[in-house]
N, C-alpha and C positions, 0 to 999 in steps of 0.2 A: 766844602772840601773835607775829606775825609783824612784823619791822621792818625787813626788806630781804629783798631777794631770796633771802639765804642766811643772813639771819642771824635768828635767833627768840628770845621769850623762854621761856624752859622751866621758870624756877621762881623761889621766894621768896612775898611780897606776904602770907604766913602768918606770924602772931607775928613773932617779931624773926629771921626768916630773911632771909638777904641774897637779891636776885634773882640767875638764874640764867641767863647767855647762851650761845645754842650757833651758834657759826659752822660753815658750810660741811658740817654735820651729821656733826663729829669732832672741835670742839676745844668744851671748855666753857671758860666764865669765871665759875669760883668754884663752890660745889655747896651755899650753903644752911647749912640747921643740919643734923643728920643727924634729927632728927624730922620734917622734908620731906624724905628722902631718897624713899620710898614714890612721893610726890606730883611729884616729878620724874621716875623713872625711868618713871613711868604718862605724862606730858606726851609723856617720848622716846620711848617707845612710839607714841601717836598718831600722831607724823612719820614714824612706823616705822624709829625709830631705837634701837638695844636695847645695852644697854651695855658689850656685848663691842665695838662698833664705834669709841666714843668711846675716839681714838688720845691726845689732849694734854688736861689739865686745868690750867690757870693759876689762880692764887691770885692775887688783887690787894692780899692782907694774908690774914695765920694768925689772924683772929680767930676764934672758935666759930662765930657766924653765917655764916662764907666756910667753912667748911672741910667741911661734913657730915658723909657716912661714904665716906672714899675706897676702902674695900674693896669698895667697890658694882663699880667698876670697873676689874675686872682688869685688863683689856689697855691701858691709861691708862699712859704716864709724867706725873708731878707736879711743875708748876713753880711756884717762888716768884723772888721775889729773892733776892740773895746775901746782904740784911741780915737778911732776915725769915731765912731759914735760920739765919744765928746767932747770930738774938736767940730764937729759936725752941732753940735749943742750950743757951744762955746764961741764961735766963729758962725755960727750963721751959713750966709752965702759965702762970708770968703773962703771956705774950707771947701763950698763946691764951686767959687771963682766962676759963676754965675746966678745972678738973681732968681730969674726963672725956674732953673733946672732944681734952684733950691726948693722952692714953690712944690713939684713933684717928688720930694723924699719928705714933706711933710704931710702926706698923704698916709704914707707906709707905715709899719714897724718895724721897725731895723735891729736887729736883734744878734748879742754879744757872739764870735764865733766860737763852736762848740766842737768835739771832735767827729770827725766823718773818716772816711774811707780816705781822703783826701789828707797829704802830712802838710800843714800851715807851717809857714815859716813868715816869723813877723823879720819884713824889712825896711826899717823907717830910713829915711832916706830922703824919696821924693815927696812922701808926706811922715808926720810923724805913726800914721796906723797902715802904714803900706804892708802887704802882706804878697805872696808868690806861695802858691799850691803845686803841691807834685801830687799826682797818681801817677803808680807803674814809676816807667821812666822818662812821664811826659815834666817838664815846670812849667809852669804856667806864671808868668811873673812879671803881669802888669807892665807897669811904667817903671818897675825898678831894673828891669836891664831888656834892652831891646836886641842886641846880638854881641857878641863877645866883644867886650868892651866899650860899650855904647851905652849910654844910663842915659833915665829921664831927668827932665830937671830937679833942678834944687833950692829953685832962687824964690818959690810960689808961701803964703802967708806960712803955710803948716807944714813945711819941708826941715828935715834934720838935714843938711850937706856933712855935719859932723860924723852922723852915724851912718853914711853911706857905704864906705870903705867895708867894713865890718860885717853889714849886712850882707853881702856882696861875698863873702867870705863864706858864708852860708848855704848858698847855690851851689853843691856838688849832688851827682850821681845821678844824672838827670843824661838820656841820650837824645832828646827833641825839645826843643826849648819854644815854645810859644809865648810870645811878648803881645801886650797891650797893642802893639803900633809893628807892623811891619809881618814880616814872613816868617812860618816856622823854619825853623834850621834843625838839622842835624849835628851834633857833634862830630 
């Protein structure tokens, strides 16, 4: 699904797979479960985008539904934040709150986020290294808010519920809001 001139949606919207955003057709945002990995690499196909091309992949949190299978994509460098990385060190699997999925980020390098065309807005919250990306006046923002007033949980090992509020306060000037889990909206 197409939601601006360059930016599309490429995958999720299957069982508990986070969606999948691809800007400027080389940076994604977030990759899914890796059981939708299939089903997005066929979407980037469509565009005629094939996965050797996709240069940046950004994580807006290491949960199992954001992370997929990163081997899909060689030629990718892997960014998170600098918390999620080590709580992602620190915590093991429970920071990706599956065994497995942890299994495939230790494959990677996951590498601190650096500045892009892309403005980072750290929102800890649902995890402590949760992060929401805007380009233009798209946000893009994870599990930290799914539709005006609707937030992800808070209750998970590496959640701040304290600094949700606050975070949340940070999300302005944004006129399409694409969330981790559900539909984009319009303001």
């Amino acid at each position: 699904m197409q939601i601006s001139e360059d930016v599309y949606e490429v995958g999720g919207k299957e069982g508990l797979s986070s969606n999948v955003y691809l800007i400027k057709k080389s940076i994604l945002i977030d990759l899914g479960t890796k059981k939708n990995t299939e089903k997005l690499i066929q979407n980037l196909k469509e565009l005629n985008v094939k996965p050797d091309v996709i240069k940046t992949i950004i994580f807006t949190h290491l949960h199992y539904d954001h992370i997929g299978n990163p081997s899909s994509f060689k030629k990718a460098k892997f960014y998170a934040s600098k918390e999620e990385i080590e709580d992602l060190n620190k915590f093991g699997f429970l920071a990706v709150a599956n065994p497995r999925s942890y299994e495939l980020l230790k494959g990677i390098k996951l590498h601190p986020l650096e500045e892009t065309e892309l403005k980072i807005i750290s929102t800890p919250g649902h995890t402590r290294g949760s992060i929401c990306l805007q380009y233009k006046d798209i946000l893009f923002s994870g599990d930290t808010l799914f539709k005006e007033n609707i937030v992800g949980r808070t209750d998970l090992p590496t959640s701040k519920p304290e600094l949700l509020e606050e975070s949340l306060k940070k999300l302005k000037g944004y006129k399409i809001l694409c969330p981790g889990h559900g539909k984009c909206t319009t303001k």
